[in-house]
C-alpha positions in Angstrom: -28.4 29.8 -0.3 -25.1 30.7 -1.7 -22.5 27.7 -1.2 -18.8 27.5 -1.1 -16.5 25.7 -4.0 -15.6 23.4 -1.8 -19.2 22.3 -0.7 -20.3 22.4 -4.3 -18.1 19.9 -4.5 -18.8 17.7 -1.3 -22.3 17.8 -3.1 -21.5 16.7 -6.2 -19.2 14.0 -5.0 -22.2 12.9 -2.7 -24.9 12.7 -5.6 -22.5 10.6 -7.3 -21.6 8.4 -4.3 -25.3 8.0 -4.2 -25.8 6.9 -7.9 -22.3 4.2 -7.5 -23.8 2.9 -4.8 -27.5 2.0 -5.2 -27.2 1.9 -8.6 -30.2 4.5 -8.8 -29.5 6.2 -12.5 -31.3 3.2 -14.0 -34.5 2.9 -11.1 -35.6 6.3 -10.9 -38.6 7.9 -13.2 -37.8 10.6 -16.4 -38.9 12.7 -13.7 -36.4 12.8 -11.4 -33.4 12.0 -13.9 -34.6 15.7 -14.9 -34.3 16.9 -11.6 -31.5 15.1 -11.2 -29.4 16.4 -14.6 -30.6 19.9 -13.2 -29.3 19.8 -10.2 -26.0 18.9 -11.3 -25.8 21.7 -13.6 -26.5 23.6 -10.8 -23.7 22.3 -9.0 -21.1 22.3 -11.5 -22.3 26.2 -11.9 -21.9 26.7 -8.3 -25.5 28.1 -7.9 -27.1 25.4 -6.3 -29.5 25.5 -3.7 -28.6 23.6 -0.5 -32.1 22.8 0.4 -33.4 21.8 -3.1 -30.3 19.6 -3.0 -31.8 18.2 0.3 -35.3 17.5 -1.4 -33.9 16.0 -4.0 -32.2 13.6 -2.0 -35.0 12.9 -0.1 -37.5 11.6 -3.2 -34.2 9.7 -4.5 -34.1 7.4 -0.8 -37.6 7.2 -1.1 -38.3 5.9 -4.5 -35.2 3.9 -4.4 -36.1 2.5 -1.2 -32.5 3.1 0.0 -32.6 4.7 3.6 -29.2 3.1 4.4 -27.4 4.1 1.7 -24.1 5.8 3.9 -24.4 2.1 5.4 -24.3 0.3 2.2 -21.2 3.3 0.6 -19.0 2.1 4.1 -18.2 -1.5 2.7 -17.3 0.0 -0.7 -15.4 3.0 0.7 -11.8 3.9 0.3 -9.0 5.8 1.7 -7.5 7.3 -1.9 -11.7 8.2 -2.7 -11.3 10.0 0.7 -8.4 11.4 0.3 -9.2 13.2 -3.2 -12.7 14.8 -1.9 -10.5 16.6 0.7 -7.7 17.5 2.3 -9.8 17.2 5.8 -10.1 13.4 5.2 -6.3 13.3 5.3 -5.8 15.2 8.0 -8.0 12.8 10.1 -6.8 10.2 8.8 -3.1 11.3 9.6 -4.5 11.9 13.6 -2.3 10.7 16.8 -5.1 8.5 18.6 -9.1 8.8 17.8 -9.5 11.1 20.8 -7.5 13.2 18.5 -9.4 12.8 15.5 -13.3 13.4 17.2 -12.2 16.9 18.3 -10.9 17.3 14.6 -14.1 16.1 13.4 -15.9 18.8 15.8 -13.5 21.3 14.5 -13.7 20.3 10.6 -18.1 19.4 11.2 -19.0 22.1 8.3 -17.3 19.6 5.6 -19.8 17.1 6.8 -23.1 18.9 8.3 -24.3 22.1 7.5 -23.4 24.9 10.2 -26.9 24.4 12.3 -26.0 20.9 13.6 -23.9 19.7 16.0 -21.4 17.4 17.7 -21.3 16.2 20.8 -19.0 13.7 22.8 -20.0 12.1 26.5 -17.5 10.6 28.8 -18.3 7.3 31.1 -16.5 5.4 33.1 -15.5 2.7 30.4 -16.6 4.5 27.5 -17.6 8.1 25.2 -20.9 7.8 23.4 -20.8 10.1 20.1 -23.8 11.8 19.1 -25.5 14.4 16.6 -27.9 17.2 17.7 -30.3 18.4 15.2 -31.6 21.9 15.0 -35.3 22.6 15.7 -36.0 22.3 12.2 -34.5 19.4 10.7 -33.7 18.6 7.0 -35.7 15.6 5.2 -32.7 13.4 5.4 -31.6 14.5 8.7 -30.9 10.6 9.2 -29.1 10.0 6.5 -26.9 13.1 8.4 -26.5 11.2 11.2 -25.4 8.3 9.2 -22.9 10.2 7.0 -21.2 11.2 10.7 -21.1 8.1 11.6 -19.9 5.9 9.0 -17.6 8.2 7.3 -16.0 8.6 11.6 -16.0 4.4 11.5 -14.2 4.4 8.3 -10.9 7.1 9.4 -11.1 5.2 13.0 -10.0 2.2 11.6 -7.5 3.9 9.5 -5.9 5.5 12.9 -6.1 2.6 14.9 -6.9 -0.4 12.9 -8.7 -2.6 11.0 -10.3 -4.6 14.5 -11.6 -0.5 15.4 -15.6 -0.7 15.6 -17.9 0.9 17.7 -19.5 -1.8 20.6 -23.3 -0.2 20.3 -25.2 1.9 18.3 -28.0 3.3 19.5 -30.9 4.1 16.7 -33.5 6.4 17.8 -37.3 5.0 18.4 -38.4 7.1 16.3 -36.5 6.3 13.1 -39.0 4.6 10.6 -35.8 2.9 8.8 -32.9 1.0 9.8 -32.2 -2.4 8.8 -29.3 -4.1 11.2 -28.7 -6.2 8.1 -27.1 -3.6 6.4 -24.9 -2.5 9.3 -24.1 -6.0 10.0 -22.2 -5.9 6.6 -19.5 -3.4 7.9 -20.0 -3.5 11.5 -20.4 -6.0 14.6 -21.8 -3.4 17.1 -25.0 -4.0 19.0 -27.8 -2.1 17.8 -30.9 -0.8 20.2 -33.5 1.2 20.0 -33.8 4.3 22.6 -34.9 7.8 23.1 -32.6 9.7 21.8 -30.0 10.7 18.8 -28.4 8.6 16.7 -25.4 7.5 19.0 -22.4 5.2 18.7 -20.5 4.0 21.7 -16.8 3.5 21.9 -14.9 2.0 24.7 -12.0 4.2 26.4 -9.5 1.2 25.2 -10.0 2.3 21.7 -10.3 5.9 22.4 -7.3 6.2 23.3 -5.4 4.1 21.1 -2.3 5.1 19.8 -2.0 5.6 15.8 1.0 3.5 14.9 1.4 5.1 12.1 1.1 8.7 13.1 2.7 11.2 11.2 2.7 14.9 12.1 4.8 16.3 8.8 1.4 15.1 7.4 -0.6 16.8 9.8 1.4 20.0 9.9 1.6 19.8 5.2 -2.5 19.7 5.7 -3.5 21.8 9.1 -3.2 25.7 6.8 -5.0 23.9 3.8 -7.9 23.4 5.8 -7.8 26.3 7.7 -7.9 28.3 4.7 -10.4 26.2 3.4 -12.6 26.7 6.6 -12.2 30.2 6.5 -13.5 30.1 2.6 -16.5 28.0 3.4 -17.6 31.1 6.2 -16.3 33.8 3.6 -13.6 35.3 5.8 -11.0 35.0 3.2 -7.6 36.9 3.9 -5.3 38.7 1.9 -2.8 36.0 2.4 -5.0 33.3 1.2 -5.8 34.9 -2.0 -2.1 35.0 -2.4 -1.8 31.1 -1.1 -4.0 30.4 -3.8 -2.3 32.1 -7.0 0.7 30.1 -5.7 -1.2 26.7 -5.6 -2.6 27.2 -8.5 1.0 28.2 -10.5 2.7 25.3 -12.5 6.1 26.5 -11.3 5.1 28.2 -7.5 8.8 28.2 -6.6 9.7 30.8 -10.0 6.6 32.9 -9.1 7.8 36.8 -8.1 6.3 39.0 -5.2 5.6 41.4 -8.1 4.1 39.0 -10.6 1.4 37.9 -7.7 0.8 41.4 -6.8 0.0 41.8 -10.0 -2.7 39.5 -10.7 -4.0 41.0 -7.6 -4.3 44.5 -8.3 -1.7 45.4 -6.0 1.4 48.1 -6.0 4.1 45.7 -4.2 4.5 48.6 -1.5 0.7 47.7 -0.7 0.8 44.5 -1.3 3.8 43.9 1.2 2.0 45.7 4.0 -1.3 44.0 3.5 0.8 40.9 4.2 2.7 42.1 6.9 -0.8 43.3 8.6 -1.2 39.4 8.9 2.2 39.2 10.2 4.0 36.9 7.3 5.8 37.8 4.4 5.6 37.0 0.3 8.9 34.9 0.9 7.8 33.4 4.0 4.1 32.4 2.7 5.8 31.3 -0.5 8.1 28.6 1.0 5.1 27.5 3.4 3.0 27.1 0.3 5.7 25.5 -1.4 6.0 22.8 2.1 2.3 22.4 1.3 2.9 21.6 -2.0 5.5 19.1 -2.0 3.7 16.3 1.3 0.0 17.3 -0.6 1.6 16.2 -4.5 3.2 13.4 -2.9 0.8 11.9 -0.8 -2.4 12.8 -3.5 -1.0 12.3 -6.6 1.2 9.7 -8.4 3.7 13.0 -9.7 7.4 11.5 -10.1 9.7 13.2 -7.6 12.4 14.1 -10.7 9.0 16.0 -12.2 8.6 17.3 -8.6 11.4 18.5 -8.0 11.6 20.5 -10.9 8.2 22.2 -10.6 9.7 22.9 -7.0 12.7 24.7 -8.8 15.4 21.7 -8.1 17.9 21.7 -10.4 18.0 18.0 -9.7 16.1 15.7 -7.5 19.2 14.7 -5.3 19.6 18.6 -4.3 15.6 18.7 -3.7 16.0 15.2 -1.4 18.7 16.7 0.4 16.6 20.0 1.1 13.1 18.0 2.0 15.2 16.0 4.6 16.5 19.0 6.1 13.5 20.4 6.8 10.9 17.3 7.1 13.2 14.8 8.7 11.9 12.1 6.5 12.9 11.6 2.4 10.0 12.3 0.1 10.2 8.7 -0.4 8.9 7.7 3.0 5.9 10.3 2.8 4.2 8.6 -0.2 5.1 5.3 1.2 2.7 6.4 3.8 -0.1 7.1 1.4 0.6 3.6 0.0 0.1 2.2 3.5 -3.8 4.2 4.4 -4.4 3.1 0.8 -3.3 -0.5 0.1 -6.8 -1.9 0.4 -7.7 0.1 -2.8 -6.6 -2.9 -4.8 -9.0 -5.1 -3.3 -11.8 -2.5 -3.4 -11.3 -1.7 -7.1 -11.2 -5.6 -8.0 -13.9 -6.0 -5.9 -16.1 -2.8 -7.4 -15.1 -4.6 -10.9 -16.7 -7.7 -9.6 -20.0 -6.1 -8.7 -20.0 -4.3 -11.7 -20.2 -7.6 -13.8 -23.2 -8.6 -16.2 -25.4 -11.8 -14.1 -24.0 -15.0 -14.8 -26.2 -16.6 -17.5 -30.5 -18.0 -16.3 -29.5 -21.3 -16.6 -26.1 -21.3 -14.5 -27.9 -19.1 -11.5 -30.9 -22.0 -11.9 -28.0 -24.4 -11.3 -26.8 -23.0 -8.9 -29.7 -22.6 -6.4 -30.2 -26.2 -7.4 -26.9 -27.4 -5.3 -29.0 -27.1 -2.4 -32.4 -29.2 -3.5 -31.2 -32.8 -2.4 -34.1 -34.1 -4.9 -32.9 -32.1 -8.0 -32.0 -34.5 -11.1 -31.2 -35.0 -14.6 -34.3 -34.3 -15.9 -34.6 -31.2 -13.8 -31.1 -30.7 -15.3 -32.1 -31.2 -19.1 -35.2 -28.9 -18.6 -32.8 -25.9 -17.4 -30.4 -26.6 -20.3 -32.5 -27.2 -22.8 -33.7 -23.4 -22.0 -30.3 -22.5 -23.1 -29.3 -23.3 -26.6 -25.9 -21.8 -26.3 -24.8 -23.8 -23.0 -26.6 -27.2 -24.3 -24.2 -26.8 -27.3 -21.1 -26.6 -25.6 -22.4 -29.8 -23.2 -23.5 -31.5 -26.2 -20.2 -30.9 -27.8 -18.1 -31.9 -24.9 -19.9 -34.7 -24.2 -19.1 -36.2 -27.7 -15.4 -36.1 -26.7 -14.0 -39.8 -26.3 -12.2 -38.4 -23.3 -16.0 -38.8 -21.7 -17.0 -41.9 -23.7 -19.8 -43.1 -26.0 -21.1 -40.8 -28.0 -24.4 -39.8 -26.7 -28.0 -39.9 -28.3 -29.2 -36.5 -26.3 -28.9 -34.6 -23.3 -30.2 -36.7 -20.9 -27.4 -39.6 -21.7 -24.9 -36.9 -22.3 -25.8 -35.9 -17.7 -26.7 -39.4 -17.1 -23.7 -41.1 -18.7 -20.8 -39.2 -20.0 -20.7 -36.1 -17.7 -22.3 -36.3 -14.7 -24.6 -33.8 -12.7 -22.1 -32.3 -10.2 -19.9 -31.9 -13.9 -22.6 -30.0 -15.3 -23.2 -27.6 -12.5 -19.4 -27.1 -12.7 -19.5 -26.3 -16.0 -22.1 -23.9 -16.1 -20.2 -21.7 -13.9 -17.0 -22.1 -16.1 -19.1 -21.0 -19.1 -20.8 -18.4 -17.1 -17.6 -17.0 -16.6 -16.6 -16.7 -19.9 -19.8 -15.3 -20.7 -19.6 -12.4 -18.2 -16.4 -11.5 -19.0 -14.9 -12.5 -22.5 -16.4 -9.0 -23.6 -14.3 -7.1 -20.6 -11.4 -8.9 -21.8 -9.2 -8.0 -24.9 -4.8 -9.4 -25.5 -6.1 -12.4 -24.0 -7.1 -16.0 -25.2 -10.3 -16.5 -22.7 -10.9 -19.5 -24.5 -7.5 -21.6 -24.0 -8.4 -20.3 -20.4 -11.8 -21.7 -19.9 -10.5 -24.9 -21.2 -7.4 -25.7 -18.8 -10.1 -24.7 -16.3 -12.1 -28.3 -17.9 -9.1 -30.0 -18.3 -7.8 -29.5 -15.0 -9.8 -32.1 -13.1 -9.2 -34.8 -15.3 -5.7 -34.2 -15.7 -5.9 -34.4 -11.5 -7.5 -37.7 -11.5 -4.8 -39.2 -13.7 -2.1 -37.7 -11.4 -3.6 -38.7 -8.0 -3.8 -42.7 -9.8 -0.4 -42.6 -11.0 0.9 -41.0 -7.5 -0.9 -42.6 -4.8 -2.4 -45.6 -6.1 -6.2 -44.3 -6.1 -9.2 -43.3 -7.7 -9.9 -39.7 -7.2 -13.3 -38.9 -6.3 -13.8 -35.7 -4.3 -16.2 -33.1 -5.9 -14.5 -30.5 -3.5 -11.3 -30.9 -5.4 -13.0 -31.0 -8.9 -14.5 -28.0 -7.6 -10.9 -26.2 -6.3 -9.5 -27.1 -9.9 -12.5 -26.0 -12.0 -12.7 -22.4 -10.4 -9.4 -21.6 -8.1 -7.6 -19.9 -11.3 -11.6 -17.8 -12.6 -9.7 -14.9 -10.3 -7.3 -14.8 -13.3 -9.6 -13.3 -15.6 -10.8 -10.3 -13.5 -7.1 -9.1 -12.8 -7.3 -9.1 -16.9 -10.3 -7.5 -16.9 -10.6 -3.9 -19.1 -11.0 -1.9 -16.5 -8.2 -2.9 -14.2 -5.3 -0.9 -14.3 -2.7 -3.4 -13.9 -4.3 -5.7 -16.4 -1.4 -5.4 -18.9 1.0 -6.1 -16.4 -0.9 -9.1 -15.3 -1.0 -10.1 -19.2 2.6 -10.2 -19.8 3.9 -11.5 -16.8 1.6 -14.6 -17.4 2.7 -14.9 -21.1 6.6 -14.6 -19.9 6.5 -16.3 -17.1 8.4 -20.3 -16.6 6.7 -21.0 -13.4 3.2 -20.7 -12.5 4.4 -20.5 -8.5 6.6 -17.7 -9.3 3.8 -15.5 -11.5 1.5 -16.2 -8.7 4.6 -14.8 -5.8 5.5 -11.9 -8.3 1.7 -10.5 -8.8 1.8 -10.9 -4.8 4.8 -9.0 -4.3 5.3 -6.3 -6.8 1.5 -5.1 -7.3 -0.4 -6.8 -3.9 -2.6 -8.7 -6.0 -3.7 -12.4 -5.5 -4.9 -14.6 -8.1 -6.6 -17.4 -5.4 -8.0 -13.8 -3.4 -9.3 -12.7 -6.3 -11.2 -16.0 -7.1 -12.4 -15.8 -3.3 -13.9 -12.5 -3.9 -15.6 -13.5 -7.5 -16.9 -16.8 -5.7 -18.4 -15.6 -3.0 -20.5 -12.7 -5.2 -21.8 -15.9 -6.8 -22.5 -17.1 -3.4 -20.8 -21.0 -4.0 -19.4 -23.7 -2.3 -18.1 -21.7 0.8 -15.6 -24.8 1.3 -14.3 -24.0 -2.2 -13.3 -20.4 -0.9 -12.1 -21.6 2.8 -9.8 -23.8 0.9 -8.3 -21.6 -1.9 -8.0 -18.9 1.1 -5.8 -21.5 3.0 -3.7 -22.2 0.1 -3.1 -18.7 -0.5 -1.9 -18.5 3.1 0.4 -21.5 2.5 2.4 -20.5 -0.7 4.3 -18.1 1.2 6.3 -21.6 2.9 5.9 -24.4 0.2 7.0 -26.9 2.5 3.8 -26.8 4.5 1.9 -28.1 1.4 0.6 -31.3 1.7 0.8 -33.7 -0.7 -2.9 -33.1 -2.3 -2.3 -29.5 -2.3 1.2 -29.8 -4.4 -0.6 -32.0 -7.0 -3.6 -29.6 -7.2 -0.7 -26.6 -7.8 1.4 -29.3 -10.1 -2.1 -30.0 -12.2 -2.9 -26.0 -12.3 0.9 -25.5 -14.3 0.3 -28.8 -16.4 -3.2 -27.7 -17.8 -2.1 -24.2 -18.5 1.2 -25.5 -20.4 -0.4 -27.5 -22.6 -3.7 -25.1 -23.1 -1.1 -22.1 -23.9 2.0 -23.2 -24.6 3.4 -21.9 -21.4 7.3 -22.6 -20.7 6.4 -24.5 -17.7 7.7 -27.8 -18.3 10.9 -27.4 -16.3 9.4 -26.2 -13.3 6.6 -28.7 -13.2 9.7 -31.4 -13.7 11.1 -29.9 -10.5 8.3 -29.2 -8.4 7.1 -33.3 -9.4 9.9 -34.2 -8.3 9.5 -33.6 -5.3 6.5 -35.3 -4.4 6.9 -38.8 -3.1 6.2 -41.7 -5.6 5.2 -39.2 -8.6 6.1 -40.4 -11.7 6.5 -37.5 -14.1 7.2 -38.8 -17.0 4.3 -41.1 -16.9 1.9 -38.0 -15.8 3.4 -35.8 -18.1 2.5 -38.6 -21.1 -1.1 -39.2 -19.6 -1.6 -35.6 -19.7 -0.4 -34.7 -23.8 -2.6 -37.7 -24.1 -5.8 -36.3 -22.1 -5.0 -32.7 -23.5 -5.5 -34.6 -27.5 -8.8 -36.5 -26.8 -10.3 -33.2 -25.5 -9.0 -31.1 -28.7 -9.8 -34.8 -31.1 
């Protein structure tokens, strides 16, 4: 079966969805990989076969074991991924109210299911169930259709009406050998139940009919003739206008292009090739400046083009003039259009920092064995020493610590060094420290991990001293020690190689004289959040859920400083005062001020205690 460039390239974007997502390129037998590399040829030749693609598809869910994989691609999905397989996704996106968008979807169903299939939409009293109807003859993965429908629909609902959109019952059909609610659960609260029938979701008339607050028809008018077109190129009913469309799409400089330059490339006298467009009842300069429309919302909203560069490849002389004319006709400055592709994508930050987090190497045997062991009430130092010992790079580094005289004596071995110097609870902290830097020192270059790491050890201790000094106590919470040890580990992903704001990250830190204000800044100017970060990283390594319902508190509360408490200001005080001395950061003024502020803290004392701590630990 002969197949369209444009679902070539749904296919290929699919196989590779599959691959991100289930991680299958390094679970599947020399076999398939074969089948696999030959298919893709196929696909990037544009002579693939749509129902070898299908069988394919069908061993890979098999093998894998991965029946829900559209379930498992929704949590990891993203607008700006959307948006660049197709203009379509936009378009829905961009809809007035989801009753809108499902008679879009109908409309667009051939970027989604192949032609045989189809859509269907049943009104009740309080609700519209949404279902798929097979053909006769269904495909192997017909399920993994339905799915595809109805988590790709879930995802541009909640982009029309908002994040709290989900459907209030899914109904799975009896006869489906696989679907695990677990899954679902991940991305969706709905009810699941079994019945006798198709794969249907239910949504109640309150949603249906919500309004899209951010509704934006110079959006959907840019995109409606793009996808028309492209319809009519999937079915092969091409017209003479949309060859033309496409010379002009496809021109650096569209606006500069002549009637007798495209007719041309066609083949065309411009007598002929001016009545074969006035047949279709347009003209070149007509089409031209409706391409040119298209143009200008699709390169702003789809691409990160400067609007000086744009205007020019428009044919502006200067980007005021082109401003002036986009105005006129749109009503809105270019400005304001990609500020609306910044809105449908803004969780893109977290999903990239979050794909990163997934991505990273396991934390080291010994901390995961440490970890499980927070739970066993009857774990101890000897169970300790055996899963150390194991490890002759972590021993080390608790041996070495150990024999600091900020921690005492020095020890004979690793038992005293648990028993006596560090403590158990210390050593499980430290092993996720350590397995930090282990999973991501080689992700990280233009950084010093290791000054890092040790503010991170230093932190706790530093804490301890301030709380004495301050309010007249020893400090003994393992919640805190906890908070101080890992609320900064976020840090290090937003350094991380592959995140594309990591040198910005870099050199804000380096310049920056107050830890409150970096933390404010990376909030402001690029949406990022060191303490959300952390969240995210901590909760992959499934610990202390306290830990993370606290740092996501804090986060809350930096916004208004006042509403700290006073614990809270000497856990942000002790953050600035370990990374100062660790790096040398100009933070001494505004840890004098912020000190200051907090009743019966003695800075100059703390600050003293602190050089002093910082020595023993480097002695």
């Amino acid at each position: 079966m002969s197949l369209s460039r444009q679902m070539n390239e749904n296919l290929d974007s699919y196989l590779k969805q599959f691959f991100r997502v289930t991680d299958g390129r390094n679970r599947i037998s020399a076999e398939l990989t074969s089948r696999v590399n030959q298919i893709e040829s196929q696909i990037a030749a544009g002579t693939v076969d749509e129902a070898a693609f299908e069988q394919l598809i069908y061993e890979l869910v098999t093998e894998l074991d991965e029946h829900m994989f559209m379930w498992k691609r929704l949590s990891r999905m993203r607008a700006s991924e959307l948006i660049h397989q197709g203009q379509h996704n936009l378009y829905l996106m961009a809809a007035p109210d989801v009753k809108t968008c499902i008679n879009d979807i109908f409309s667009l169903k051939t970027c989604f299911l192949p032609p045989s299939y189809q859509l269907s939409l049943e009104e009740n009293s309080d609700c519209h169930h949404f279902y798929v109807i097979h053909p006769d003859a269904e495909s192997p993965i017909s399920h993994i259709k339905d799915d595809t429908v109805m988590t790709l629909s879930l995802f541009i609902f909640k982009e029309v009406c908002g994040d709290d959109f989900d459907y209030t019952e899914i109904w799975v059909p009896k006869s489906r050998e696989y679907f695990d609610e677990a899954i679902v659960a991940l991305c969706s609260k709905a009810t699941v139940k079994k019945h006798n029938g198709p794969l249907t979701v239910v949504i109640e008339n309150e949603l249906f009919n919500r309004k899209n607050e951010f509704y934006n028809s110079i959006i959907r008018d840019a995109t409606r003739a793009s996808i028309e077109m492209m319809l009519r190129d999937q079915s092969n009913q091409l017209r003479f206008s949309d060859h033309v469309a496409k010379i002009l799409k496809e021109s650096p400089k569209p606006a500069t292009l002549t009637m007798e330059k495209v007719a041309s490339l066609l083949n065309k006298s411009v007598s002929t090739f001016r009545r074969l467009l006035a047949e279709e009842n347009t003209s070149y300069k007509e089409l031209q400046s409706k391409i040119l429309d298209q143009i200008t919302v699709q390169s702003l909203l789809n691409s990160d083009i400067k609007i000086d560069a744009l205007a020019l490849k428009l044919g502006y002389a200067e980007r005021s003039t082109f401003e002036r004319a986009f105005r006129k006709k749109f009503g809105n400055t270019p400005s304001t259009i990609r500020s609306y592709r910044d809105r449908i994508t803004s969780d893109d930050k977290a999903f990239e920092l979050n794909e990163i987090i997934q991505n990273l190497p396991p934390l080291p045997e010994s901390c995961q064995a440490l970890i499980k062991s927070s739970n066993n009430e009857n774990f101890s130092i000897a169970d300790a020493v055996k899963i150390i010992e194991k490890d002759p790079v972590f021993c080390g580094r608790v041996m070495g610590l150990a024999n600091k005289s900020i921690y005492g004596r020095t020890p004979k071995d690793l038992h005293q060094a648990i028993s006596r110097n560090l403590g158990l609870a210390t050593i499980k902290n430290l092993a996720i420290v350590y397995g930090a830097k282990e999973s991501l020192s080689s992700h990280i270059k233009g950084f010093e991990i290791d000054k890092f790491i040790q503010a991170q050890i230093l932190a706790p201790i530093i804490f301890r001293k301030f709380v004495k000094h301050t309010l007249g106590r020893e400090f003994k919470d393992e919640l805190i020690t906890q908070i101080l040890m890992f609320g900064l580990l976020g840090f290090l992903v937003l350094c991380h190689n592959k995140h594309d704001k990591r040198s910005y990250v870099i050199k804000q830190f380096q310049e920056s004289k107050n830890l409150l204000n970096f933390i404010h800044l990376l909030n402001a100017e690029i949406n990022l959040s060191v303490f959300g970060t952390s969240v995210l990283l901590l909760s992959m390594w499934g610990l202390n859920p306290q830990v993370i319902k606290f740092l996501g508190q804090l986060e809350e509360k930096l916004s208004n400083v006042q509403s700290l408490r006073q614990t809270e200001d000497i856990i942000l005080i002790t953050f600035a005062t370990s990374l100062k001395l660790c790096f040398g950061s100009d933070y001494l003024d505004s840890i004098k001020s912020h000190a200051n502020q907090i009743r019966g803290m003695d800075f100059e004392r703390c600050w003293s205690d602190a050089q002093a701590l910082y020595d023993e630990l480097n002695s």
